[in-house]
N, C-alpha and C positions, 0 to 999 in steps of 0.2 A: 749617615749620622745615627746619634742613638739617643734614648731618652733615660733617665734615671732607673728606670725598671729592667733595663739592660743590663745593670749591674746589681742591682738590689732585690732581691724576694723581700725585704718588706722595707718600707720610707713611712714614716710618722712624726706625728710632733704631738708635746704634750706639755703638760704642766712640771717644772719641776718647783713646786711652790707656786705661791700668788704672786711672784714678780719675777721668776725666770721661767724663760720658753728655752724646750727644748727639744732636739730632732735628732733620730737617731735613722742610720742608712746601714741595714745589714746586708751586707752582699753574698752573692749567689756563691762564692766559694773563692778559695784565693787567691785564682786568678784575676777574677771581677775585682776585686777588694786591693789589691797592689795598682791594678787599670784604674779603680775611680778615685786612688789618692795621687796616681800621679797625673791625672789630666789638671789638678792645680781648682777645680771644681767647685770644690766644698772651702770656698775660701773666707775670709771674715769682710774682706770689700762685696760680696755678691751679699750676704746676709745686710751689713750696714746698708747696702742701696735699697734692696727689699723692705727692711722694716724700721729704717730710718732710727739706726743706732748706730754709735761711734766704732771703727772696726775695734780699738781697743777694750770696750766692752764684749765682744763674743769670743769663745773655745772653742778652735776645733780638737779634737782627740780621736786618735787614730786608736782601734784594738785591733792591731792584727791577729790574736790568738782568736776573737769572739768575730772575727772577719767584718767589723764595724765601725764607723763613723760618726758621733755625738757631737752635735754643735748645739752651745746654750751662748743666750744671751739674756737681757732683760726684755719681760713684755712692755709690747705700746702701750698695757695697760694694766692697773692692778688686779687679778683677777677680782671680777667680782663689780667693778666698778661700772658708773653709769654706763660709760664711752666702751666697754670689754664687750667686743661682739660675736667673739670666741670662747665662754667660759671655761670650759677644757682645755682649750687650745689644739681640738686636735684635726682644725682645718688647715692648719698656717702654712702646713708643706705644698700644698696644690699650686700655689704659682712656681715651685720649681721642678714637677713634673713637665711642664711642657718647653721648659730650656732643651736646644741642644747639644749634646755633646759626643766627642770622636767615641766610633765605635770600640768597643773593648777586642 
């Protein structure tokens, strides 16, 4: 089995605005990058179960020329607000580093 970093040199998430999160998964070359959009992975049901949003609210987006993967949704929280315990947002990816997934 493999973990995200198997196919990615860098996984992130970050602010795009005060009410969208977003995560970006550049892979190690085209190989990796063809492997982690077809394991089905980076899907919008895993993101909805994670941060308890409707899968119709998130994006995934493929750039095969930039060999990456951007998925945005809306945050739990408005940045900034009382309940926002990420104001960046750029811990939100760590519960999906330790998923597993087939090796590339």
């Amino acid at each position: 089995m493999a973990n995200l970093l198997d196919y990615c040199s860098l996984v992130r998430s970050k602010n795009a605005g005060p009410f969208t999160l977003t995560f970006d998964f550049m892979c190690h070359d085209e190989h990796t990058f063809h492997a982690l959009v077809n394991t089905g992975f980076l899907r919008p049901a895993l993101f909805a179960e994670l941060f308890d949003v409707a899968e119709e609210q998130i994006t995934v987006v493929g750039h095969p020329l930039a060999l990456a993967v951007k998925v945005s949704l809306p945050r739990p929280a408005v940045q900034g607000d009382l309940h926002d315990t990420d104001c960046y947002a750029g811990q939100q990816y760590a519960p999906l580093m330790d998923i597993e997934l087939p090796a590339p």
